[in-house]
Each structure stands twice: as C-alpha cells, then as structure tokens.
N, C-alpha and C positions, 0 to 999 in steps of 0.2 A: 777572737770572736769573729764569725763569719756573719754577714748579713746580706738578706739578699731581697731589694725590695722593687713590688711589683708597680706598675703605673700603664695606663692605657696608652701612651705612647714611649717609644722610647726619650730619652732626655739628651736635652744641649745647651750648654751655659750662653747660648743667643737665642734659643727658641722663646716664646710669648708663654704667658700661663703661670699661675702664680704656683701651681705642683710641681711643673717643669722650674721652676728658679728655685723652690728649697730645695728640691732631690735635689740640683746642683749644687747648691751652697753646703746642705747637711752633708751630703755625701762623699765632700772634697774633705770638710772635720775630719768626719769619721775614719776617713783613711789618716791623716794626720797622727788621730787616738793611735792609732796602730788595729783601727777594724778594716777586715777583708771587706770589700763591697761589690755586690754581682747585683746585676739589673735586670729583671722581666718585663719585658710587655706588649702589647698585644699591637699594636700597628706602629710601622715604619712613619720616620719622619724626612724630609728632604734630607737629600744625599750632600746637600751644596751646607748642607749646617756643620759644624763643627759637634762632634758628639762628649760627651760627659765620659771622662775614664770611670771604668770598671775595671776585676780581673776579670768578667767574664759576663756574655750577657745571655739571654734566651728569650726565643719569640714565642710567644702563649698564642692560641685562638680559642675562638668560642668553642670549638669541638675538643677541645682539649685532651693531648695525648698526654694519659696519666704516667704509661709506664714512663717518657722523655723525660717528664716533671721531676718524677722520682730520681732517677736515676742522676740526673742536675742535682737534687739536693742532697743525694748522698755522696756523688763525686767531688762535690766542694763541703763538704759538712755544714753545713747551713744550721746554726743557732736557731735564727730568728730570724723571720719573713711579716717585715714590714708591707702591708697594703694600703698605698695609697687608695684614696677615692675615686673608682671607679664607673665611668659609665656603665650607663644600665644594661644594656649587652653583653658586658664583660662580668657583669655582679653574679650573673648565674654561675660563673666558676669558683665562686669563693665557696663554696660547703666542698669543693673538691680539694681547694687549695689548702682547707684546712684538716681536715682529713689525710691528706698526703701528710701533710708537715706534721702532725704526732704520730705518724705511724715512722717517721724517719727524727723522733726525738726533737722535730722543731716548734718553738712557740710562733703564734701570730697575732699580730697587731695591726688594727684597723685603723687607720689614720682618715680621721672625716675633715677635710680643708674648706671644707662650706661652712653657711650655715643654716641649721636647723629650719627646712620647709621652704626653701631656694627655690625647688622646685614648681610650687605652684603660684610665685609671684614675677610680674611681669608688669610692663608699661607699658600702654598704649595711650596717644591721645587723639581728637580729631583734625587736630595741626598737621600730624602725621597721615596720616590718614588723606587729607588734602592734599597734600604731599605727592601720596603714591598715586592721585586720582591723576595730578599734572601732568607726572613722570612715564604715565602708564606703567606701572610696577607694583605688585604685593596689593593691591586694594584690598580682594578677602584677606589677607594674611594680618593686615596691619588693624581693620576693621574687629578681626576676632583678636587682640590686642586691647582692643581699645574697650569692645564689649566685656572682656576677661579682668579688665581693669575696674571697670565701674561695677561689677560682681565682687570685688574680692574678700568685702565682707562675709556671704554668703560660701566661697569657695573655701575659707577659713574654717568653717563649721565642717567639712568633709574632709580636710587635709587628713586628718590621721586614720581615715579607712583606703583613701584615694595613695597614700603613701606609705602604709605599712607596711610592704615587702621589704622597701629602699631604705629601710631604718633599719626592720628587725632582721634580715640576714645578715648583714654586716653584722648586728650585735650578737648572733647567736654563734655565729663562726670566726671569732675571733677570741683571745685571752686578754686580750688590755683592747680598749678602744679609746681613740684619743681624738678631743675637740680641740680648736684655738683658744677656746674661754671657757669658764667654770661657768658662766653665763647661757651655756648649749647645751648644760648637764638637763635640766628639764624639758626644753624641748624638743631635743632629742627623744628623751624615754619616755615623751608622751606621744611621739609620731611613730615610735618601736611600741609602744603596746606595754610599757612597764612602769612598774612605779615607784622603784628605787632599783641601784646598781650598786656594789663595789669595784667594778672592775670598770669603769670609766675616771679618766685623768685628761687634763687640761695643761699642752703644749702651744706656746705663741709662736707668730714664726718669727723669724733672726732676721736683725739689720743687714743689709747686704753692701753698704759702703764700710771702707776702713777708716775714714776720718769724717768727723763728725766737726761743726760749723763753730767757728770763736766767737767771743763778744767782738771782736773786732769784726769778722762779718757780718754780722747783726746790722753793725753800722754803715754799711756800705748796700744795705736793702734797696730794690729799686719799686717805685710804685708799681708794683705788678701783682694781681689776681692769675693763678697759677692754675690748671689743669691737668694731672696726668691721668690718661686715662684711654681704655679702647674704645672706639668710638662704635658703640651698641646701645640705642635708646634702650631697647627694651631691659636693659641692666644699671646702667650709665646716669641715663635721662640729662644728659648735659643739656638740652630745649630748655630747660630752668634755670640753668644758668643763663644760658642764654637771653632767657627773659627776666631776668632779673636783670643782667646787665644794660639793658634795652633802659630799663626805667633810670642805672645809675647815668648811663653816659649824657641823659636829658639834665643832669641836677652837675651847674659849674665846680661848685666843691669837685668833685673827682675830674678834672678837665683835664690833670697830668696823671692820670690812672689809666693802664692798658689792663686787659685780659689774654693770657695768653693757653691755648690749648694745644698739647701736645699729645700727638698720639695719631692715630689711623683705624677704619675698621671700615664698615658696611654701610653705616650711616653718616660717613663725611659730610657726602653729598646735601644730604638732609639738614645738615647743620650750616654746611655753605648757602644753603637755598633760604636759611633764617636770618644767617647776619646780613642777606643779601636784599631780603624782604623788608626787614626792620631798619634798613639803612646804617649799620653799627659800623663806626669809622674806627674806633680802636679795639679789634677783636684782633689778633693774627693766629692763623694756621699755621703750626711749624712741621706738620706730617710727625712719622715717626721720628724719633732720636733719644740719644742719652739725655735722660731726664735729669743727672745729677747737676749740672750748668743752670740749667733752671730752676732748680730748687735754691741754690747758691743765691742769683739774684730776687727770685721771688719774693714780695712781703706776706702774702698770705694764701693758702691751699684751698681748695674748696673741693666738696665732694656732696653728691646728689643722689648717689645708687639706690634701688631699692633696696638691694641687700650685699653684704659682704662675708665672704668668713673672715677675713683678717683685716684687708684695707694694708696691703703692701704700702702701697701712696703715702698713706698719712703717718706711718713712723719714720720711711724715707724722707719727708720732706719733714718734720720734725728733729730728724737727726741733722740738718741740713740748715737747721733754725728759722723754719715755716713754720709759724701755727696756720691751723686747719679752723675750718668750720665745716664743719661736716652735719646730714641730715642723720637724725635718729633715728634707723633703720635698723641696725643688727647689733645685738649683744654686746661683739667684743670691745664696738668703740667705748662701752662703759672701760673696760683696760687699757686703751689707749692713753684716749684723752681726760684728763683730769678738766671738768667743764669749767670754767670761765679763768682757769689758771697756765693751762700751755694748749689751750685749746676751745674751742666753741660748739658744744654737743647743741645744733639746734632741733627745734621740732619740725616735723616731715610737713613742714607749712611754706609755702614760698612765700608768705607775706613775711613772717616773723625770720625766716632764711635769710630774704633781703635788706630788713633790718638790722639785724646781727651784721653781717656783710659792710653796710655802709658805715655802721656806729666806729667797727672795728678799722675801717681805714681813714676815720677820722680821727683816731687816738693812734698816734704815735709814738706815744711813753708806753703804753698799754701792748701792743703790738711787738714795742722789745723786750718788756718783761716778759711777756708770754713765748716770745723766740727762747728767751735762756731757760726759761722752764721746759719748753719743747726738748729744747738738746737734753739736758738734765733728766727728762722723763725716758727720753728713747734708748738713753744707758741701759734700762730694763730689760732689755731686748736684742743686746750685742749678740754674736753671734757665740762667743762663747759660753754664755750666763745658756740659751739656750740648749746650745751640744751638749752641757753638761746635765740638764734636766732630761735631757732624751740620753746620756750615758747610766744616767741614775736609772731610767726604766727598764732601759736592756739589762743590767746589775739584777733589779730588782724581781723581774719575770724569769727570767735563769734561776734564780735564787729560791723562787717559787715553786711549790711541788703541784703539777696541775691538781688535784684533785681538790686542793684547799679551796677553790676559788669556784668549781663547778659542782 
C-alpha cells in the first residue's frame, strides 16, 4: 500500500504541533506495517530541524500545478491520500486534490485534528488588555479579544453560516472523513450543513511515550501542580491558572505545593508580568523542554484551554500517572477522562475549577488511585491499538467500491 499524506507544512519528529507529532509518530508505524509513505505539503519548515523520513516528498502551493500532482501520484501509485487539516488558504486545493486522486484510482481522507467550531472561540480578558496598554503592544488586538469574548454567546448563533465552507468542502471532497471523538460527529455535520453521514468515523491520537508510569512511581510523586502547554492566552488561558493559584498559595494547607509551567510561546511575558504582579513565590518557569521528567514527578495536570481536538497533554501525562483536571471545553475529554475516576472533568468555572484543584491535593489516597487509573485508562490509546484502527480504515476504503458510499 502506498500512502501519501498531505499537511500545511512539511513534518519533523522536533517540530511543535500536535499534526506535525502524529504524522510523525503514525507515519514512522506505517512504514513499520510495511506502508510506503510520501509527504506533501505546502510550506517549508526550518532547515536546522531534523525532517521525518519519507520515500518521497512534494511541495503543493496554492496555485497548484495539477499536471506535477498527477504525475506524483501515478509515479509512486498512490492508494490513498490522507489530508490532514488544513489551513484555510490551502483548503481551496482540496476539490482539486480530490479529483486528481479518483481520476489516478486514489481514495481520500480527510483527517480534522480540531475541534468542531475552534474557529470562532477565543479569550480575551481586561487583565490582558491592561497588559498591552503597559507594554505598549496589541491594545486593539487584545481589546477585540476581549470584546469577541464577552459576545460569544451571540457569535454561537452565526457559527454555522459564518463557517460553512471550512466544514462542508472538506466533507464534500473527501471518501472517509475522520474526527478525534464520536463526540464531533454532530458538530461537525451541523457547522457542514448536514444532517446525518455514513462516511464519518472517529480516530484518537496515540500515546507517544514507550513506557508508561508504575505503582511504584505513583509513590514517589512530588507536590507539584503541572502545566504543559504553549503559552497563547488566546487558546491556553493559563491567567486561570494563574489566578487560581494566587488564591492557593494564601491558604497554609498547600505551603509545600509548587506550580510548575512548562512550555514557551507569545505570551510568556504576559504570564511573567502575573506572577510578578500577584507576588506568587512558588510558580517556576522552566521555558521549553521534554515534558516526560515532569510528568514523572508531577501529582496532578491541569488544563484551562478553550477548546481542544485531542489534548495531547492529558493522555501523556496520564500515561505518565498524572491525573488531570481539566475544564469542560471540548468533546473528546468525555474519551479521555473518566470524571472523578482517573481524572477531574470540571465545569468552564474558576470558582468550581479551583475547588476541585485544592480538594484534589488534599486527598492523597484519592490522587494515587486516580494515578493508577490514569495509567490503566491511557492503555486505550497506545500507539498500536491506534495504527491498527487507522490500518483497519485503509483495509476498509480500498475494499469499498466508490460508488456505494456517494
């Protein structure tokens, strides 16, 4: 079987991005199976990164040279042409991409790594805002944030005229179309314009460590509140944490409890200029790094985003014997987290967030149970239970005569 899947940049097993780390991880399987694997896509990534093997790759642009296309996928015989999730720039090639590929005998698969309506949710607050006024930086930018924010009731009621293109061409130019969760089967097909499917199916993405955390290190947990994550309010919102932790660090109970955030992005700054404001004596910054050492000692994960399609983070550090508390923002944490058993599904409330947070690093027995359930749970999700869901589809769509399904 040849496969040859497309992605807005090319991929490298060091690059950020949760698209960029499963092409790498699926496509290293694949080859393993005994699948050929070729790479398209449309911009270059630094030269200084280490790139993902292919036998063969090719660079797409928005003007798209059809005969090149072709001729690529009849020179390597190309099955099946995987599309990852596409920026919006690049989405206008896909009725070409799918048109080549049945005219050259190939199927295609739409692969969506978000989730349903990402697009028009955003954070903003006036903390922020404040912020950019200091800093002299983004005032309009953070201000229309913050205004976008306290609309989002109202901008809900428009999502599926304001986003129907960014649903329904992906669903119309594709043969299978695949979400993270059976939980994105409706809102999906209501922000596409339809009102039931056959040809949608639900792929998690795969753990990406080889060894998963014992009871023995369970036991060897350190008082630590855990963050992995890029630092972008507008997706992130770690200021919640933040302020949450504000109120823990005042209450003696947690006195040997640190926070610790890892990670880098745009809004460091922003976040240094909170702990620095609110006087918070055990937060530390560790920048970028391997997150698996931290998960190791961490007691418990937190997450605040508005929305996720998978939440990479909380099965890692569940494999890793973290439970999470995460806010109830996206679908697929109902797949994750099993609530109050290897995990803490809380509501998108910082009062009731912070609650949950302090009960849960008060209970200790509670905190190791829910570690060996974390491990136990994140089995779901090795990397092989996945390949083989995604070997089953390729099986499956080959085995399919297109006309049954359109």
């Amino acid at each position: 079987m040849n496969l040859l899947t497309i992605n807005s940049y090319d991929c490298s097993p060091i690059a950020s991005g949760g698209v960029n780390r499963i092409t790498d991880i699926l496509s290293r399987q694949f080859t393993k199976r005994g699948i050929n694997c070729y790479l398209g896509f449309f911009e270059n990534i630094s030269p200084d990164l280490e790139r993902t093997p292919f036998v063969d790759r090719i660079l797409l642009n928005r003007n798209f040279n059809k005969a090149a296309f072709k001729a690529f996928l009849l020179k390597n015989q190309i099955d099946i042409i995987q599309v990852n999730f596409l920026k919006k720039h690049n989405l206008t090639t896909l009725p070409l991409i799918y048109q080549i590929a049945h005219e050259c005998g190939a199927k295609v698969i739409y692969a969506f790594h978000m989730c349903p309506g990402f697009q028009t949710v955003t954070y903003g607050s006036w903390e922020m805002v404040r912020y950019c006024i200091k800093t002299h930086a983004n005032v309009l930018t953070e201000t229309n944030k913050w205004l976008r924010t306290l609309a989002q009731p109202v901008i809900r009621l428009i999502e599926p005229i304001v986003l129907r293109n960014k649903y329904r061409i992906p669903y119309d130019n594709c043969d299978q179309l695949i979400t993270l969760s059976s939980h994105y089967f409706a809102p999906y097909l209501r922000l596409a314009g339809i009102k039931e499917s056959n040809k949608i199916t639900a792929i998690p993405n795969a753990l990406r460590f080889t060894k998963s955390a014992t009871i023995e290190d369970i036991q060897h947990k350190q008082p630590i509140a855990l963050v992995v994550a890029r630092f972008d309010e507008d997706t992130k919102r770690l200021s919640l944490i933040l302020k949450a932790w504000r109120q823990i660090e005042q209450d003696s109970r947690f006195a040997d409890w640190k926070l610790q955030l890892v990670g880098d992005g745009k809004d460091r700054g922003f976040y240094e200029y909170l702990a620095n404001k609110w006087k918070l004596q055990r937060v530390e910054f560790t920048g970028q790094q391997n997150p698996q050492e931290y998960y190791r000692d961490a007691s418990l994960f937190l997450m605040t985003s508005t929305a996720e399609g998978w939440g990479m983070t909380l099965t890692e550090s569940m494999q890793l014997g973290t439970p999470c508390i995460a806010m109830d923002t996206f679908g697929a944490l109902q797949d994750i987290i099993t609530n109050h058993q290897d995990g803490i599904i809380s509501p998108a409330n910082l009062s009731l967030f912070s609650q949950q947070w302090m009960q849960l690093m008060l209970q200790t027995t509670q905190r190791q149970q829910m570690a060996q359930h974390a491990i136990e749970k994140s089995q779901s999700f090795t990397i092989d239970i996945v390949t083989n869901k995604w070997l089953n589809l390729f099986t499956n769509i080959l085995n399919t005569n297109y006309n049954e399904t359109h």
